[in-house]
N, C-alpha and C positions, 0 to 999 in steps of 0.2 A: 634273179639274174635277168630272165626278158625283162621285167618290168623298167632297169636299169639302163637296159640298152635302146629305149623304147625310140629316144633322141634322132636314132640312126635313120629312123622315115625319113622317107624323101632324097635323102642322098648317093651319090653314085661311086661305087668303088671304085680304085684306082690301084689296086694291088691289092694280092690275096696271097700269101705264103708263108710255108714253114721256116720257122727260125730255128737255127743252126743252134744244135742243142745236143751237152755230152752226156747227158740222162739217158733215163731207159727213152727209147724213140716210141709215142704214140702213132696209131693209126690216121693216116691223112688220106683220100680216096678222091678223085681218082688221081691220077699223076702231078706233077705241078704243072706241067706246060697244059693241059688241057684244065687245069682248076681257072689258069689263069685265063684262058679261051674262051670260059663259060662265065665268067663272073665279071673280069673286068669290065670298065664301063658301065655296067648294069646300074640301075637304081634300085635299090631296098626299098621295098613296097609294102613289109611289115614285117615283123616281129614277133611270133607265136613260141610256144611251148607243146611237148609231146613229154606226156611227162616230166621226168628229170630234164629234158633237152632242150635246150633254145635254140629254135627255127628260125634263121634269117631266110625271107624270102626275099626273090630281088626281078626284076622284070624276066621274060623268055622263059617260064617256068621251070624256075630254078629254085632249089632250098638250098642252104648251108645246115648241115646240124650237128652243132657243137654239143660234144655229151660232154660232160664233169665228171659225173660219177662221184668216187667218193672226196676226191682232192681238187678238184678243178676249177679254175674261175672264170668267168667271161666279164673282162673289164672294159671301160674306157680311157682310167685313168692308169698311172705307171704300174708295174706288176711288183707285187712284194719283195722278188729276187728276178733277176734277170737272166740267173741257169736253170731256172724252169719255166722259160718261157718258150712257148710250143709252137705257135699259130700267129700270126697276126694279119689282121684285114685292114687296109689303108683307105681313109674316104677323102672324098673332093675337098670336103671344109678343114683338112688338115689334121682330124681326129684320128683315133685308132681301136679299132678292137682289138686286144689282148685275146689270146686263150691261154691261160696259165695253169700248170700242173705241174703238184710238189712228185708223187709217186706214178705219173705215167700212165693213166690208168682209162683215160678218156679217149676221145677221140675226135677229128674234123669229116665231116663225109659231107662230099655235094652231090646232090639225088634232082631227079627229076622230076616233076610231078609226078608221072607215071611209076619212076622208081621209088619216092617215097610211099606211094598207093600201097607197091608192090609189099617193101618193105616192115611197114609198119600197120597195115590191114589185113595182117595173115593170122592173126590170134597170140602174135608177138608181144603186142601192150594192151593192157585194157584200155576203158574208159578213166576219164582225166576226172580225179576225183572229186574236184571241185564241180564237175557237172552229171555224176553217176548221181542216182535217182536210191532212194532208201531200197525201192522193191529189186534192184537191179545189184546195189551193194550186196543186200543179203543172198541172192542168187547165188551168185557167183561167189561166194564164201560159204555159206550156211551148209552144205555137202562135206567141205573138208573136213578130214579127221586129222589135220595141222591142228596145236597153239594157234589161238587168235592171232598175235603180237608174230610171229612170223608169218603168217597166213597173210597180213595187212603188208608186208613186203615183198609180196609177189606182185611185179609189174603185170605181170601177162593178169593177172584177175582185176587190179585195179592201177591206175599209171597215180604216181608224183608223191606217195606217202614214204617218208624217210624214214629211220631208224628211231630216231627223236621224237620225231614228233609221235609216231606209235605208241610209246610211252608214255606220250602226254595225252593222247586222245583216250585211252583206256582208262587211264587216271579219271577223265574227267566224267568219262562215263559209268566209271567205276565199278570195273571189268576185269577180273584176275586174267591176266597178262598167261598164262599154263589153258586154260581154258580152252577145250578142243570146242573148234568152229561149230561143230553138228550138237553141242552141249548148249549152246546161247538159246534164250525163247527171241521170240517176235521181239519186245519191247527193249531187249538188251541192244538188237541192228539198230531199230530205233534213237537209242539212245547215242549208240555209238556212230552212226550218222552224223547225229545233229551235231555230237563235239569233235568229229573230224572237220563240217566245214569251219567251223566256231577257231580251232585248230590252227586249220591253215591260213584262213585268210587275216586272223592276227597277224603269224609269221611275216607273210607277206607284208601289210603291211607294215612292220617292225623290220622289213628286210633280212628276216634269217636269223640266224643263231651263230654269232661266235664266240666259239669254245674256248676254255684254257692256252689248247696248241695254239690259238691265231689263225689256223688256217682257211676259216671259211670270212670273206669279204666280199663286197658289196658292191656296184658293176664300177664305184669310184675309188675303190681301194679305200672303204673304210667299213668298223667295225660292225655287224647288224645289232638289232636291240630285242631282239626276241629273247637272248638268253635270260635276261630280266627277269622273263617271266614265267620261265619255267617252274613247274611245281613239282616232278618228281625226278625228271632225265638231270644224272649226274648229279643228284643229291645226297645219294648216298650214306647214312649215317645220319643226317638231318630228322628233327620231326616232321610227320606229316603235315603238310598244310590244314588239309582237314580235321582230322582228330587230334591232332597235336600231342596225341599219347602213343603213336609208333614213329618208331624208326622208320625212315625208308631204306626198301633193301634194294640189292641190288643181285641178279642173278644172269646167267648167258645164256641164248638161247641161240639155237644155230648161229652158235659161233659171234651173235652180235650182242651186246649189252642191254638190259631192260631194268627198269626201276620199277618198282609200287612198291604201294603200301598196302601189306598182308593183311589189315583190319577193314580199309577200307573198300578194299578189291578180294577180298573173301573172307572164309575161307566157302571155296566153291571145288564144283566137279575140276579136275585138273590133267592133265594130259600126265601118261603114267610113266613120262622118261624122267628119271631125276634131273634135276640142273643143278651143278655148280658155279659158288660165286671166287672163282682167283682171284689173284694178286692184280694187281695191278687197276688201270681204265679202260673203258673199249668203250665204242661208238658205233 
């Protein structure tokens, strides 16, 4: 989603506001009369990422930070439906940012520098995964007696690893997804490292993954192409890519969805809660 928005350098807002919306109401902060005090006029001076969230920064140290979460988009072009549309920011050249959500779930906050300091350097988010270092990864994991594959969705340890992609970084590192964090040696972080960046920066470039539902798109309102290349998330019943002699399974783990393949991600030490696999999809 930054990388979409990237265009917006250089240009000066000319409206910042919530759109009149009969959905669940997302969090917008601080007021409108003062979002607009602080923003309007301004220039956009760039475009960052805090994990999941894209930071618009804009002159008079100011941030916009658009979270998504799990439904949310940040567009330029038209929004998928127009009764979940949430947010929009107006610039000079006639464009528009969108923030669009299906379930409500995201949020708009303008912070200060000093506020965002305040906010997001408290032990709130980790290190941004694409720049955490192998000796730093495995710190700050290697202690827990979590499942790897939940453990890798804790923002506060590590910021920007989704659901999805967990699945796929295990896969590739070929790491039973049950696997209590304090159970991996040395060379498993290692491994698991090097196909988180391998990972993401695919993703990225491929712009994302959309699913079945349609819901996740692209800062132009089009499809991404990561799901292409997915090798175990939501394959379900498929051979493995690798050994091409299992099935991939599917099992839930707090609550969120994980794929492997049992043959080639173990069998190893595994965390002692059972998991069940229901009905249905989850993500």
């Amino acid at each position: 989603m930054r990388r979409g928005i990237l265009s917006i350098v250089g240009r000066r807002i000319v409206a910042a506001e919530r759109v009149p919306c009969k959905r669940r109401p997302i969090a917008v902060e601080p007021s409108p009369a003062k979002f607009r005090k602080r923003t309007v006029g301004r220039k956009v001076i760039a475009v960052d990422r805090l994990g999941k969230r894209v930071v618009v920064r804009i002159e008079g140290g100011e941030s916009i930070i658009l979270e998504p979460r799990m439904t949310g988009l940040v567009l330029l072009a038209d929004p998928p439906t127009t009764e979940h549309l949430r947010f929009q920011i107006e610039l000079d050249d006639g464009r528009v940012v969108y923030y669009w959500d299906r379930r409500g779930l995201g949020s708009v906050r303008l912070y200060s520098d000093q506020e965002l300091a305040e906010r997001y350097d408290d032990g709130t988010l980790g290190p941004d995964a694409l720049a955490i270092t192998v000796a730093d990864f495995r710190a700050r994991l290697a202690r827990s007696r979590r499942a790897i594959k939940p453990a890798l969705l804790d923002q506060k340890a590590v910021a920007g690893i989704g659901n999805l992609y967990a699945s796929e970084m295990l896969f590739a590192a070929r790491i039973d997804p049950r696997r209590r964090c304090t159970a991996l040696k040395i060379d498993d972080w290692q491994r698991l490292h090097a196909a988180m960046l391998d990972i993401l920066l695919t993703a990225v470039k491929y712009e994302g993954s959309t699913l079945g539902d349609g819901t996740y798109r692209n800062a132009l309102n089009q499809a991404g192409g990561y799901q292409n290349h997915h090798r175990v998330y939501d394959r379900e019943g498929d051979p493995c890519p690798s050994c091409r002699t299992t099935i991939v399974k599917r099992i839930v783990q707090t609550q969120r969805a994980t794929f492997f393949c049992p043959t080639c991600q173990g069998p190893r030490t595994t965390t002692t809660a059972k998991s069940k696999s229901p009905r249905g999809r989850g993500g």
